[in-house]
C-alpha positions as a printed Julia matrix, in Angstrom:
341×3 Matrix{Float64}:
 -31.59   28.8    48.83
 -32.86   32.51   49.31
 -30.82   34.46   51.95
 -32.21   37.77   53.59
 -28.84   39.72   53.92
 -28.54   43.51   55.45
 -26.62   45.39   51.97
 -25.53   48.73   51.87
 -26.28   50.43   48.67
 -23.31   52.41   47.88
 -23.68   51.99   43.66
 -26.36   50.32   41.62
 -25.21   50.49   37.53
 -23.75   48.51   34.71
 -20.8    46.66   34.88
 -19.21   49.92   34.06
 -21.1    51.22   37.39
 -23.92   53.03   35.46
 -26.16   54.16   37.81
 -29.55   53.6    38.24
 -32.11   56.19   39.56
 -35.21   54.0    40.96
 -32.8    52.18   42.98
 -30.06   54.55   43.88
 -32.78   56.55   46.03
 -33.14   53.47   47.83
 -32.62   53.29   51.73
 -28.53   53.29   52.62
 -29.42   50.34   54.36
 -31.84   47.64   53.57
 -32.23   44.11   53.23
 -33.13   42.32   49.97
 -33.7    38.77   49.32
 -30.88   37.43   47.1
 -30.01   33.96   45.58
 -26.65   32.53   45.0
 -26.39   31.77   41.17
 -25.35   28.27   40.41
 -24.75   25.77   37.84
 -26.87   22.76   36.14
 -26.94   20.85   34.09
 -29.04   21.54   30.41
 -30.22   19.26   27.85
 -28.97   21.02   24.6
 -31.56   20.75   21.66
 -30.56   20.72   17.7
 -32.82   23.09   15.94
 -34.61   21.43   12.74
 -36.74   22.98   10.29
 -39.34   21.4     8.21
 -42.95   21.84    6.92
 -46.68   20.5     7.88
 -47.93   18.31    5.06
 -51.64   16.43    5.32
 -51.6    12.7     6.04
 -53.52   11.99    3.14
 -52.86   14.34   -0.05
 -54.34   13.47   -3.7
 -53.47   14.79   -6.83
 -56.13   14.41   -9.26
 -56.13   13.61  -13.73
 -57.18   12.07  -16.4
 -56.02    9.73  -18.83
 -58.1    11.28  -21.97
 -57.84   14.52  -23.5
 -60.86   15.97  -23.56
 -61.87   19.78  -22.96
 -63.69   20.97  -19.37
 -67.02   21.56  -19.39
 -67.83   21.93  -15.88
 -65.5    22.6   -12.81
 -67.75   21.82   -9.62
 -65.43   22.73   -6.69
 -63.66   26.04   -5.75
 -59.97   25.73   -3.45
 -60.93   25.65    0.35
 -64.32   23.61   -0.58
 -65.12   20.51    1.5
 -65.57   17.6    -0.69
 -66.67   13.82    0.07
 -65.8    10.55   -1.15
 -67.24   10.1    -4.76
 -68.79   13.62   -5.49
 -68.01   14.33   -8.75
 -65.29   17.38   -9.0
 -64.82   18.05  -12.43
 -66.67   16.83  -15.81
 -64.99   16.46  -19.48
 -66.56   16.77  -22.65
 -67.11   13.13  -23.9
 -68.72   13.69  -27.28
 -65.9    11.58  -29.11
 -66.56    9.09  -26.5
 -70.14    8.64  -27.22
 -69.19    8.12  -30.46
 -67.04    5.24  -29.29
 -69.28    3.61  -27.63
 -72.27    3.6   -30.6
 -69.5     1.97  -32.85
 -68.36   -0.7   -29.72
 -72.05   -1.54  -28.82
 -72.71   -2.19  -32.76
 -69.46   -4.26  -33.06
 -70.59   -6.48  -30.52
 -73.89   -6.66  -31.07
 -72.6    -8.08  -34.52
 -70.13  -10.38  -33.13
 -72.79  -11.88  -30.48
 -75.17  -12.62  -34.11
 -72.6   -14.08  -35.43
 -71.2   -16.17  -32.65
 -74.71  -17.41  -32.04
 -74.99  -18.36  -35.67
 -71.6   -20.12  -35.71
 -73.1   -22.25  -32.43
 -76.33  -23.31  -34.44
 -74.47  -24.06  -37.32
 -71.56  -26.09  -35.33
 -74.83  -27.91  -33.19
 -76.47  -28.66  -37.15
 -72.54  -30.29  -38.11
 -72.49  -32.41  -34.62
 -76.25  -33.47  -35.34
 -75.2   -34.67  -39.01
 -71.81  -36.16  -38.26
 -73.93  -38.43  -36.07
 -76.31  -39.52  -38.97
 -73.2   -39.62  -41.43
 -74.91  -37.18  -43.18
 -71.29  -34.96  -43.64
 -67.95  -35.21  -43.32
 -65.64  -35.19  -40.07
 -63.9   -32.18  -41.4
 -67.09  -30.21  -42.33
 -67.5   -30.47  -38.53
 -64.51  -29.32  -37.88
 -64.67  -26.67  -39.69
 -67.71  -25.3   -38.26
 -66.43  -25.73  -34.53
 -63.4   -23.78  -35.67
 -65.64  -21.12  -36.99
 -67.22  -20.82  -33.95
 -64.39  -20.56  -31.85
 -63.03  -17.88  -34.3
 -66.83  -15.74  -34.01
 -66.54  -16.65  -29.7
 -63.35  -14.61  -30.11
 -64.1   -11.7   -31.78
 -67.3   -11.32  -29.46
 -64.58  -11.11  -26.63
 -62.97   -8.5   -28.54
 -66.01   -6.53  -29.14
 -67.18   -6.84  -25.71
 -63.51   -5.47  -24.3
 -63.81   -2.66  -26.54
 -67.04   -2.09  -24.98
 -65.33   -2.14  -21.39
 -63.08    0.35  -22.67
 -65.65    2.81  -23.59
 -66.7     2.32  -20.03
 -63.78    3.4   -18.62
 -63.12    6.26  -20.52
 -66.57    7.52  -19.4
 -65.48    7.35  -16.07
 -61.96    9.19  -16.74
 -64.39   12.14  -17.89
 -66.13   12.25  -14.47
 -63.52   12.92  -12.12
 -64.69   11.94   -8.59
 -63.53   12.82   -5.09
 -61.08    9.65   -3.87
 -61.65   10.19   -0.03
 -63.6    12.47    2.19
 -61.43   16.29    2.17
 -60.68   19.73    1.47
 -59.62   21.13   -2.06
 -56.31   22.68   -1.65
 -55.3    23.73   -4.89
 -57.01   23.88   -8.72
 -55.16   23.89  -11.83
 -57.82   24.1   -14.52
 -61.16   25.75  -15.46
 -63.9    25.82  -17.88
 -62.91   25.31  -21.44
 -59.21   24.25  -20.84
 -58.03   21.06  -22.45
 -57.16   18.02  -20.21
 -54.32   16.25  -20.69
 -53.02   12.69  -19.83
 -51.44   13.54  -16.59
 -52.16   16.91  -16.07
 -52.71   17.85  -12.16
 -56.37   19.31  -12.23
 -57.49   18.79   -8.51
 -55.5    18.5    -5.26
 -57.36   17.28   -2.38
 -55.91   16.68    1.0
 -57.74   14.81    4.11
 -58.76   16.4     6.86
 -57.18   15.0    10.41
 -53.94   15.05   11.45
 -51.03   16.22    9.66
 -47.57   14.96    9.8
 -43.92   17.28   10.08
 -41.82   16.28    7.47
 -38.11   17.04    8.43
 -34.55   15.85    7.29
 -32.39   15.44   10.17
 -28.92   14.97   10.09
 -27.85   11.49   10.64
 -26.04   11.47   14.24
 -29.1    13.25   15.54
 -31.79   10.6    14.35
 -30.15    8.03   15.97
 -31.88    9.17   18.98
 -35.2     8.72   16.92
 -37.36    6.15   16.81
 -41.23    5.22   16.54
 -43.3     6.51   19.31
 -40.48    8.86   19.92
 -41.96   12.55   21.47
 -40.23   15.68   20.16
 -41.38   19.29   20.23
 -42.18   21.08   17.43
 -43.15   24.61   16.82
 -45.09   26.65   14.23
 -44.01   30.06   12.77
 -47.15   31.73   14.8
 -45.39   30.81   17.66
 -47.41   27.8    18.66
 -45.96   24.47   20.15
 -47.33   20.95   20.32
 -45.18   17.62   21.63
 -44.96   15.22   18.22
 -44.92   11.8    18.1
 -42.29   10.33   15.34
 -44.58    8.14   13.24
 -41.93    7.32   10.72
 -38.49    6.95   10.36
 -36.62    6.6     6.77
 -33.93    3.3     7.32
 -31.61    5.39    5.2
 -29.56    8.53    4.68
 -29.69   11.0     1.18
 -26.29   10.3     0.16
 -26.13   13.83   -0.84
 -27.79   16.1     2.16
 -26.55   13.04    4.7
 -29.81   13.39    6.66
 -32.68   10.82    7.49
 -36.4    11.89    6.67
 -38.53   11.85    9.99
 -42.16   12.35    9.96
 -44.29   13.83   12.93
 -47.99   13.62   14.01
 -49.47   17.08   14.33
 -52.62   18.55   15.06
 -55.19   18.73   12.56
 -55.51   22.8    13.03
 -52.11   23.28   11.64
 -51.94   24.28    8.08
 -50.21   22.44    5.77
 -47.58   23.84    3.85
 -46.5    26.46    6.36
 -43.0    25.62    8.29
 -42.09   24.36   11.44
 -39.31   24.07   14.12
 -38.1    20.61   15.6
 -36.02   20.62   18.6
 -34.03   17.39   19.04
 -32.16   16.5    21.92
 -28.86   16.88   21.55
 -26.65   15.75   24.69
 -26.51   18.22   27.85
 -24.09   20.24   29.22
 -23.52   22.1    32.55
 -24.61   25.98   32.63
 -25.39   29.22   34.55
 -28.95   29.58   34.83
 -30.89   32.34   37.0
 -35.14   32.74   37.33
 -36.47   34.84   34.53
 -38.15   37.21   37.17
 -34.53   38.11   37.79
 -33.56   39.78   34.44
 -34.01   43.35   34.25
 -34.66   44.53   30.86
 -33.83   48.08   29.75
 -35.23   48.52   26.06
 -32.73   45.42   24.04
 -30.54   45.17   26.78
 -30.74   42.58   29.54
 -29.16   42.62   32.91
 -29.17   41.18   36.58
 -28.69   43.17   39.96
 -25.51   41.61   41.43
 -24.2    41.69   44.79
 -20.89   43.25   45.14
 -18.72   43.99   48.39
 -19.52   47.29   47.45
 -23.2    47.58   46.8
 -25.43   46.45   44.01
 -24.66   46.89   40.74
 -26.79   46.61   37.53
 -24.74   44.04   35.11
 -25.68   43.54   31.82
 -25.75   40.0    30.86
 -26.19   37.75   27.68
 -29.35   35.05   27.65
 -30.15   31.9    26.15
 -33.14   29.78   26.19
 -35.43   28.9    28.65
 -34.74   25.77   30.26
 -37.1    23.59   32.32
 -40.42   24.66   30.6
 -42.79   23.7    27.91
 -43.31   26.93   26.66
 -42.52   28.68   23.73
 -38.6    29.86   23.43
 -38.16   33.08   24.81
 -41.23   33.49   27.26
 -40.88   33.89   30.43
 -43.89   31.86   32.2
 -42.01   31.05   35.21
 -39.09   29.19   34.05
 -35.65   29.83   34.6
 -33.17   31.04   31.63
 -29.82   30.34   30.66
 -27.25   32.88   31.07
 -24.45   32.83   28.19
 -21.86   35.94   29.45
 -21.45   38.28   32.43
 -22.44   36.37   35.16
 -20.62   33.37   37.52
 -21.64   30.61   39.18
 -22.04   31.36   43.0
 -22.33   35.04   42.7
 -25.26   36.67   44.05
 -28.23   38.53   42.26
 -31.58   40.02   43.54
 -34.79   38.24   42.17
């Protein structure tokens, strides 16, 4: 409750009574508003840092080595689902598939001719004209030319898909994030050539000590800031079910806002239990260069006190900003003394 009191002002200063010129040529007597200073209790948060990774991230190969010939995309392009990226020299494939094509263009003559001459064996078994084992014979050839068309036609397949291995194609609808190759390199099995990341939201990735993420759940809210400053209220869209036996924290993932870049770090304050603590208005601190301080009401006068702050408590805002919230006080001032806002 604010109290309009009459106070003499015999000394205005530090706690050492360092004086203070715009208000020691104040009026001898005059009356301020004050407020008593007084306790309450403040939901402690545990500080956790992590970084913004995309929702959706691909890392894009091959499984042939081949050399570049043409890299389509630059980092930062836009890129939809199934434009080709990135295209590999395929002259030994060509000449893979002119060798499979004539293999089973062979194999389909012959199987065909091994089904006439089986059909001519049924025909002449039926007339007694030939054995039972000559048509046996010839029904076993055919099965043996049905085969190797199979084969032939697989090896054909296989051409195909190597084709497509040397036309690498945008898996989703994104942004390039990173390249690892150009013109003329060599391609490797496995070799990271592309990275492409959705765009939408992205996700914090943090690892949170165990007793804290007990709190945590799915469709938990926690707040989470960037290193520009800026602050958003996550919701916990994962949870791991276990600890790394090594770091003895639990992986927690965050939705963010799309607009935050991923890769860059970020802030996570968990609740962490409260605790009772001094806490005065921010428009009360007085701020002389790095030094903070509050004008306290003495029997004698008012005296400038320097004083040790915390966090802001009771405000969405960013730590440290003083948008009319109140702020904890860590040192130098007592519960029930009196200040001037």
């Amino acid at each position: 409750m604010i109290k309009h009191i009459a106070i003499p002002i015999l000394a205005l200063g530090l706690a050492a009574c360092e004086p203070d010129s715009e208000e020691s040529a104040a009026p001898a007597e005059q009356a301020f508003p004050t407020i008593t200073v007084g306790a309450e209790s403040i939901s402690d948060v545990l500080s956790v840092q992590g970084s913004v990774v995309a929702s959706r991230r691909s890392t894009l190969s091959t499984r042939m080595m081949a050399h570049v010939t043409d890299v389509l995309v630059e980092v930062g392009d836009l890129v939809r689902s199934g434009q080709t990226l990135i295209r590999l020299g395929v002259d030994d494939v060509a000449a893979k598939r002119a060798m499979a094509e004539a293999a089973a263009a062979a194999a389909r003559a012959a199987r065909d001719e091994a089904e006439r001459h089986a059909v001519r064996m049924d025909t002449l078994l039926t007339q007694d004209a030939v054995a039972r084992v000559q048509r046996d014979r010839a029904r076993l050839a055919l099965a043996h030319a049905e085969s190797g068309l199979l084969m032939a036609e697989a090896a054909l397949r296989e051409v195909d898909t190597a084709e497509r291995y040397a036309s690498i194609r945008a898996p989703f609808d994104g942004r390039v994030v990173s390249r690892h190759i150009d013109e003329g390199d060599l391609s490797a099995p496995g070799l990271p050539l592309l990275v492409i990341e959705a765009d939408g939201p992205r996700e914090a990735v943090l690892d949170v000590p165990a007793d804290a993420a007990r709190t945590l759940e799915v469709g938990s809210t926690i707040d989470v800031i960037s290193t520009g400053g800026e602050r958003t209220v996550a919701r916990v869209s994962a949870v791991a079910s276990g600890a790394d036996p090594r770091s003895r924290t639990i992986r927690v993932r965050a939705l963010l806002p799309s607009s935050w870049t991923s890769g860059t770090a970020v802030t996570a304050l968990l609740p962490a239990g409260t605790r009772v603590g001094v806490t005065i208005p921010w428009g009360a601190v007085v701020r002389r260069g790095q030094l903070t301080g509050v004008r306290v009401v003495t029997p004698d006068g008012v005296l400038l006190r320097w004083v040790r702050l915390g966090r802001s408590v009771g405000s969405t805002q960013t730590e440290g900003e003083e948008a009319g919230t109140r702020v904890e006080v860590l040192s130098g001032l007592s519960a029930g003394e009196r200040i001037i806002p």
